[in-house]
Each structure stands twice: as C-alpha cells, then as structure tokens.
C-alpha positions in Angstrom: 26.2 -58.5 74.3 22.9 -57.4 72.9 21.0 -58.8 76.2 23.5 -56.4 78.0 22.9 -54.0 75.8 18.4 -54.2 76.2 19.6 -54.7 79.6 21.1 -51.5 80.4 18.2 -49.6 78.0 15.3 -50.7 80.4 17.4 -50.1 83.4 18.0 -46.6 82.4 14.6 -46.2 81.0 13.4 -47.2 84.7 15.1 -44.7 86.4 14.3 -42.1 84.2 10.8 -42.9 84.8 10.9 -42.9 88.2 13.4 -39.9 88.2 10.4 -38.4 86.5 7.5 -39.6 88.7 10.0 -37.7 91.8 9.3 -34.9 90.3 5.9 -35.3 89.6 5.0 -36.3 93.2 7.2 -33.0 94.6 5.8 -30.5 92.1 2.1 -31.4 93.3 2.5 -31.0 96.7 4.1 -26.9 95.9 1.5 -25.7 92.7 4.6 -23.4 92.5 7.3 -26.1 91.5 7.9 -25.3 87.7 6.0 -22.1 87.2 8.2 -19.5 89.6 10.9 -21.6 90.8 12.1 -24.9 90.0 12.0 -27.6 92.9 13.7 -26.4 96.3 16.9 -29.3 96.3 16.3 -28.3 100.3 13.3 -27.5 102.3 14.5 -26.0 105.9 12.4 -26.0 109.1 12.8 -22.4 111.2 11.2 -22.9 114.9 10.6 -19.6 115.2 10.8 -17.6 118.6 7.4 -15.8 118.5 3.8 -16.6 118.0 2.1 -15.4 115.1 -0.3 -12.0 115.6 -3.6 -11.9 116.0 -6.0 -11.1 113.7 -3.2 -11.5 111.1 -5.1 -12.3 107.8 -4.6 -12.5 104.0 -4.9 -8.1 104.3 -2.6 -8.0 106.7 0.3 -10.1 104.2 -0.6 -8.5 101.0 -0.2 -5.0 102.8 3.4 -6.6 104.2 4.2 -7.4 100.4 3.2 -3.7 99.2 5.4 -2.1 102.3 8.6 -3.9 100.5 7.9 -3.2 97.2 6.9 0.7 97.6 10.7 0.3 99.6 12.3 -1.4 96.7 10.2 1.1 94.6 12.0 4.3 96.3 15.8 3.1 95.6 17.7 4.5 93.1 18.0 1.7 91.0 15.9 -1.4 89.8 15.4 -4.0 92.8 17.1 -7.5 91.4 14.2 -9.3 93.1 10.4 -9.8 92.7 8.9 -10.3 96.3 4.9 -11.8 95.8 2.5 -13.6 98.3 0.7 -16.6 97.2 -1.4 -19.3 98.2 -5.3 -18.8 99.0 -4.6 -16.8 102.0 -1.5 -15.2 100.8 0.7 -17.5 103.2 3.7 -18.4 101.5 6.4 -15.4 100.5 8.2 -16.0 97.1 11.2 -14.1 96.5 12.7 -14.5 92.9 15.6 -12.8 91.4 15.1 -11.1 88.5 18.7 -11.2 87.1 21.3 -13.2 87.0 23.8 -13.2 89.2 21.4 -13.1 92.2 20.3 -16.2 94.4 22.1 -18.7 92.8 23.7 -20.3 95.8 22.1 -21.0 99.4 24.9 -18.5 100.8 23.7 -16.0 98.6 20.0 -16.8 99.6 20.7 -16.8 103.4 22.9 -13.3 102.7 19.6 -11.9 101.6 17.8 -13.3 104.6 20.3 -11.2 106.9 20.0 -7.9 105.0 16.2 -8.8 105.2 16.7 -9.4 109.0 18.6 -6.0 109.5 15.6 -4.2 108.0 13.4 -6.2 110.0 14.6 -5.4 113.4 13.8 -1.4 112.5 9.9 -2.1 112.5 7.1 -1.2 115.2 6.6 -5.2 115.7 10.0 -5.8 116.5 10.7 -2.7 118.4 8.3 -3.3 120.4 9.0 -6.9 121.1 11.8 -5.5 123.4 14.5 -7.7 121.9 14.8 -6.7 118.1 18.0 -8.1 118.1 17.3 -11.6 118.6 14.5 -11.6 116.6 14.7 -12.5 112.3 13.0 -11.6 109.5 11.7 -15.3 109.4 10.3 -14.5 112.9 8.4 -11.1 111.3 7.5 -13.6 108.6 6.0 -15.7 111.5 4.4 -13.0 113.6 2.5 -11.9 110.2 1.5 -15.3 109.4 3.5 -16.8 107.2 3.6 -20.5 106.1 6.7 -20.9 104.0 9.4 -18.1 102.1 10.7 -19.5 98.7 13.9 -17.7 97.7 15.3 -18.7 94.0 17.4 -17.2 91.2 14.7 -18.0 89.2 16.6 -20.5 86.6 18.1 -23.5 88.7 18.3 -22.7 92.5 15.6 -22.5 95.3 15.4 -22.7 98.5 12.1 -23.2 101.1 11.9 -22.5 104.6 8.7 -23.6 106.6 8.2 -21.1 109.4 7.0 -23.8 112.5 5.8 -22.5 116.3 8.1 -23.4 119.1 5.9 -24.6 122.2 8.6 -24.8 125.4 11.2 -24.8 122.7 9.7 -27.8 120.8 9.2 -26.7 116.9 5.6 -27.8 116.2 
C-alpha cells in the first residue's frame, strides 16, 4: 500500500513538473504570457485578404493605437478595455479588459472583433479598398502591419490571432 502510495506521489509530482515546464516553454516564446494576459488556451491563424502597406512602420502603429484611444477617450463613459502596441516594432495589438465582465469567453472576444470590424470598414484605407465590406478589422490590422492581436479579460481568458499573408489564397 505504501509502494502505491510513493507510487502515485512521484507520478503526480512528474506531471506537475512537466505541467510546469509547458508553461515555461509557452510563456518564453510570448514575453507577454504572465505579465498582461495569461497564456492564450488558443492561438488562431487569420489569412488575411490584403497585403500589408507600405512604408507601414513602428509610427505608423503607435499612431493606429493613439486614433482608438482619443476615440475611446471621447465617449461618454470609461472604455472597459486597454488597447496597447508592443513588441520592438510595435507589431503585436494587446487588447485587455479592464473590468470584469468583459472578454471572458472567445464569443465575447470575437463580438468585440465585429464591433471592431464595423468601425473599421468607415476608414480611408478601407474605403478606398473598394470593398469595405469584405474586408475585417484583422485585415486593417494586416494592412498596418500587424503581427499578432491578443484579446483577454485580463484574469483567466486570452485569445491570439496571428495575422498571415495569403499568396493565390495560400496563408503564408
């Protein structure tokens, strides 16, 4: 009984360490992981349908970042999400939820992503594309150069998209 018992003890022990090790692995390949969202349980692919701009640099993104919080800025009330730019050339889009209640579920995450899509398809870039309404706001993300968009509800729950290039409808 107490060979089952030691048994059972290292078992567990194992797994926890390599449970652990998981995580360790995952959280160095995003520096994020742990300090503004907690590993993505699901990291999406989105072939998007546009090339990125030209001449679309770090500038360019931050600028993108401080469009969307002067708009969150002019509500009426407090925005529920923090929307930053990280990485060394400002490449991946973080949006955290600053209260509870928001972003907890992937629905909830992709139900931002429409209204986020909606406001999207009113800009110069789409507008001009001549098919705004095809177009998403992962495409804008794309055409502004764009790596990755984190959403989370910044206690349990996150969710990465990596924004690929489709070349003759193959996602690079």
């Amino acid at each position: 009984m107490l060979q089952n018992l030691c048994g059972r003890v290292i078992f567990g022990g194992m797994l926890l360490f390599l449970t652990l090790g998981v995580g360790i692995a995952a959280a160095k390949t995003d520096r994020y992981v742990g300090y503004y969202y907690p590993q993505p349980a699901i990291i999406e692919t989105y072939c998007a349908r546009v090339p990125q701009l030209p001449n679309m640099d770090k500038r360019r993104r931050i600028g993108f970042v401080i469009g969307i919080k002067e708009g969150m800025t002019n509500k009426p009330y407090d925005s529920p999400y923090a929307v930053f730019a990280k990485g060394g050339d400002s490449q991946k889009l973080i949006i955290v939820a600053k209260t509870d209640g928001h972003l907890q579920t992937i629905y909830r995450a992709r139900a931002l992503l429409a209204d986020l899509t909606t406001s999207a398809r009113t800009t110069p870039i789409f507008e001009e594309s001549g098919m705004p309404e095809n177009l998403t706001f992962l495409d804008l993300l794309t055409l502004l150069g764009f790596e990755t968009v984190t959403l989370s509800d910044g206690d349990r729950f996150s969710h990465q998209i990596r924004m690929k290039l489709s070349t003759n409808g193959v996602c690079e």
